[in-house]
C-alpha positions as YAML, in Angstrom:
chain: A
units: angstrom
residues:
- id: 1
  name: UNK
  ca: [7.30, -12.58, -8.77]
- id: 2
  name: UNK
  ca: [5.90, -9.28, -9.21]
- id: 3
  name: UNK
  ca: [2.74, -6.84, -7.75]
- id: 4
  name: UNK
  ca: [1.26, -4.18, -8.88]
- id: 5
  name: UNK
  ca: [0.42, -1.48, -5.39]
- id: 6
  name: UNK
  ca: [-1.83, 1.55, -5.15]
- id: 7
  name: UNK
  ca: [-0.12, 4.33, -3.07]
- id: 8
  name: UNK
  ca: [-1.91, 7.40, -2.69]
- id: 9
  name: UNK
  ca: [-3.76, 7.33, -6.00]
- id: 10
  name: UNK
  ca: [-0.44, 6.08, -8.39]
- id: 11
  name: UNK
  ca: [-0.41, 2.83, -8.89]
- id: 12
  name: UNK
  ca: [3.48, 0.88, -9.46]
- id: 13
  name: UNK
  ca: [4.65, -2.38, -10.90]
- id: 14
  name: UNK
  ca: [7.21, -3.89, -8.08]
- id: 15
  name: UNK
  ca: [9.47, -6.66, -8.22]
- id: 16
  name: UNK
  ca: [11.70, -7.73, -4.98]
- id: 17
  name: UNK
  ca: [15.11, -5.85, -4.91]
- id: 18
  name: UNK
  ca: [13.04, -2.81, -7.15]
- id: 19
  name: UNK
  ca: [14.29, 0.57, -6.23]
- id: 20
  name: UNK
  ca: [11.38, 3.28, -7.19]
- id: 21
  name: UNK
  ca: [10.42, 6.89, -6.68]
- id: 22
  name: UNK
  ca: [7.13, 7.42, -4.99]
- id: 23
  name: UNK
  ca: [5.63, 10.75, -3.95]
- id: 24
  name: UNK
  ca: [6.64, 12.37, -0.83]
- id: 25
  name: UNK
  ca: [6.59, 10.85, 2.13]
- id: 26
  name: UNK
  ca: [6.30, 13.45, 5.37]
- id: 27
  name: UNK
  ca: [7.63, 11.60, 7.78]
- id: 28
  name: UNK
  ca: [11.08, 10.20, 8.04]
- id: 29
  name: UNK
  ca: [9.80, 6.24, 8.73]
- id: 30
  name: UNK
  ca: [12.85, 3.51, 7.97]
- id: 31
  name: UNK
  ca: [10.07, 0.65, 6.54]
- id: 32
  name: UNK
  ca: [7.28, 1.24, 4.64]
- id: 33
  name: UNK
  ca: [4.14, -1.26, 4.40]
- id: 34
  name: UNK
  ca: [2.11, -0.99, 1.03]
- id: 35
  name: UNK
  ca: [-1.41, -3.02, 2.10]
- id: 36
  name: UNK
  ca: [-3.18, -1.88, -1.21]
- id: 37
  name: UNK
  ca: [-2.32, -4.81, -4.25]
- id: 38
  name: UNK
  ca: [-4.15, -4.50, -6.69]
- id: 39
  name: UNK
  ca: [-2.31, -7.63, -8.48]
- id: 40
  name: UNK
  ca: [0.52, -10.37, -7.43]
- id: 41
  name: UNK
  ca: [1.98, -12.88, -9.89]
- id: 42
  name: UNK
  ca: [3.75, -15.59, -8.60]
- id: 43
  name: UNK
  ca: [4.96, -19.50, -9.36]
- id: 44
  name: UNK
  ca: [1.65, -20.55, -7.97]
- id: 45
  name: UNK
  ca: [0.09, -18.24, -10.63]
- id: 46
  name: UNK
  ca: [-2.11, -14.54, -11.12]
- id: 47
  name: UNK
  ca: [-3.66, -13.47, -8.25]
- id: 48
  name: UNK
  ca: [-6.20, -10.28, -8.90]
- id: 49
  name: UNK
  ca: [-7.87, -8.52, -6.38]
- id: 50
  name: UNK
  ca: [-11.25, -7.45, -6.06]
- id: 51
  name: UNK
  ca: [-10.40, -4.36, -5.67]
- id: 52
  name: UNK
  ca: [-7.47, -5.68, -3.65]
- id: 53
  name: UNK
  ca: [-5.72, -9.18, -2.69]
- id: 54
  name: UNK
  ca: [-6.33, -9.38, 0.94]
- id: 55
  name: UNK
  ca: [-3.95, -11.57, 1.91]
- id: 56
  name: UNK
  ca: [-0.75, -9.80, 0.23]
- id: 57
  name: UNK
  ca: [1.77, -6.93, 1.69]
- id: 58
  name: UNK
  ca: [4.55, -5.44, 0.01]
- id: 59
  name: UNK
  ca: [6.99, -4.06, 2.33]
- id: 60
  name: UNK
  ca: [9.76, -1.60, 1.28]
- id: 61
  name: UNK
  ca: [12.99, 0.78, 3.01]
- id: 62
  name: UNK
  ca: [13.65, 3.99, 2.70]
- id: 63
  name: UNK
  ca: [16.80, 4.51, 0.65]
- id: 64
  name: UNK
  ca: [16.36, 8.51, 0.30]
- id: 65
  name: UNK
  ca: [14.04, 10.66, 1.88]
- id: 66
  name: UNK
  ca: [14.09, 13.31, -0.89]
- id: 67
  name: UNK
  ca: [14.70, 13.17, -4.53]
- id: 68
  name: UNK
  ca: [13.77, 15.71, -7.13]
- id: 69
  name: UNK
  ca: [12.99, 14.37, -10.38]
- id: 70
  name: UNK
  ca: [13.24, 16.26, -13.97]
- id: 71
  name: UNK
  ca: [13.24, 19.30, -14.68]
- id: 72
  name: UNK
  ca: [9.83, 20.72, -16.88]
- id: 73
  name: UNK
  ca: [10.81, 23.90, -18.02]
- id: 74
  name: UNK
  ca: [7.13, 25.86, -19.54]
- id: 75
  name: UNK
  ca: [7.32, 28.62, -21.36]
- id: 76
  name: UNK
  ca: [4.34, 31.37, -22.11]
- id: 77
  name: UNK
  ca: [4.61, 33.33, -25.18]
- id: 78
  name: UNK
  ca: [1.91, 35.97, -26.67]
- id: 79
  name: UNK
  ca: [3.11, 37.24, -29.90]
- id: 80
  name: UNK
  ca: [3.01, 40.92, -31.13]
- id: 81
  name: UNK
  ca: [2.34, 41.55, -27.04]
- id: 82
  name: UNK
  ca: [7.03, 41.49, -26.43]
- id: 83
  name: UNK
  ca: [5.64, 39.22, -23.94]
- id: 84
  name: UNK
  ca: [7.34, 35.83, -22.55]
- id: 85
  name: UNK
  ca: [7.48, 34.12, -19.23]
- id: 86
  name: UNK
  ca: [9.62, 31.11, -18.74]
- id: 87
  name: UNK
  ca: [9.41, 28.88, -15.43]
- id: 88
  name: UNK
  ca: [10.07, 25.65, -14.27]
- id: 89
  name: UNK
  ca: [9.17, 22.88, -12.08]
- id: 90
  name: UNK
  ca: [11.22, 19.64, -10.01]
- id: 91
  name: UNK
  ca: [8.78, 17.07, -8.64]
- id: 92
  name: UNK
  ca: [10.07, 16.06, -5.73]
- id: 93
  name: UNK
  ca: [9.94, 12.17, -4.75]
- id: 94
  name: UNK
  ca: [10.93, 9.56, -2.00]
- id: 95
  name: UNK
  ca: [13.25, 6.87, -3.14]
- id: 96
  name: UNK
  ca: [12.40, 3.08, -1.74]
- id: 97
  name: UNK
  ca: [13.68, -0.43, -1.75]
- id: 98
  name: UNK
  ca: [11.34, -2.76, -2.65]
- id: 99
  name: UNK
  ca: [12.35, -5.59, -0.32]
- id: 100
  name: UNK
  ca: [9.68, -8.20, 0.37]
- id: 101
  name: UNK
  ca: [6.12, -9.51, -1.54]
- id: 102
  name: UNK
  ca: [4.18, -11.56, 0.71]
- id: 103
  name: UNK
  ca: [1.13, -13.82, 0.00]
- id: 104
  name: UNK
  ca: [-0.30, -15.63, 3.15]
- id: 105
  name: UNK
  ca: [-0.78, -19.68, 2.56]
- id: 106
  name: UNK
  ca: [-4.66, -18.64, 2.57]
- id: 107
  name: UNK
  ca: [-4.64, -16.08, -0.51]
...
């Protein structure tokens, strides 16, 4: 069984027992309930949503509350100028537990 959730504009592929980085989360809350699916797949079959499946919930625990992902190192160069900047950047992310996908008997 799988979904696919919309969280703040991203969209993830989940499976129970998943462990994935989301974008930060501002409060320290122990569960986390995703009510957006887009799409669950299940025994019974595909169920798509238009625009969401009403009758599914994916809920999730925090495992960390910060995580900082890779690091994107850009670099600016002019030539002839004896010019060069070189920065970087760590996206930072909340880690969760994907731990249930629900469908009601109705959906």
């Amino acid at each position: 069984m799988y979904a696919i959730i919309r969280d703040r504009g991203r969209q993830y592929t989940v499976r129970e027992g998943d462990t994935i980085d989301i974008d930060l989360i501002s409060d320290d809350q122990k569960s986390i309930n995703f009510d957006e699916i887009l799409l669950v797949s299940s025994d019974k079959g595909v169920q798509i949503g238009r625009p969401t499946v009403g009758q599914a919930k994916v809920s999730a625990t925090l495992v960390k509350a910060e995580v900082q992902g890779p690091k994107i190192e850009v670099m600016k160069f002019r030539r002839r100028k004896d010019s060069q900047v070189k920065t970087g950047h760590r996206q930072r992310y909340t880690r969760i537990k994907i731990d249930k996908i629900e469908i009601a008997a109705g959906g």
